[in-house]
N, C-alpha and C positions, 0 to 999 in steps of 0.2 A: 429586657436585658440590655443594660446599657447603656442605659437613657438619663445616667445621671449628667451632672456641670462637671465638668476637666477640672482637678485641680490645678490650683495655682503654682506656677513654676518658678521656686525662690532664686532672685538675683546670683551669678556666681560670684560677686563682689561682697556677699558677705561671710563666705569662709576664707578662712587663712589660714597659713599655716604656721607663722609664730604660734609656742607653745605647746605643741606638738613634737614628742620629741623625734617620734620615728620619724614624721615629713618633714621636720629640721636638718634631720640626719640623712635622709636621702638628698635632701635639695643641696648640704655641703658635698656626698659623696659628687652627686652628676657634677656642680660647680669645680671640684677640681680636676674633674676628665674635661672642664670647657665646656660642659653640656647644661641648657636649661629645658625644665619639663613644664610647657603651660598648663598642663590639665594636673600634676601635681596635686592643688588645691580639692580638683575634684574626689581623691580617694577616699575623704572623708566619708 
């Protein structure tokens, strides 16, 4: 149990959130309260 190889852990530099429109739509909302969310990206 267990004993397999870890999968590989994709770069967080290859999502984004252009095109998307919910996390287009969150990252204006926070930008006009002044606020940036670095993990954003991650919700995908």
């Amino acid at each position: 149990m267990g004993h397999g190889k870890v999968p590989p852990v994709p770069d967080y530099k290859i999502y984004k959130v252009d095109g998307i429109k919910h996390l287009e739509w969150t990252r204006k909302a926070l930008a006009e309260k002044g606020l940036k969310d670095p993990w954003l990206r991650l919700v995908i």
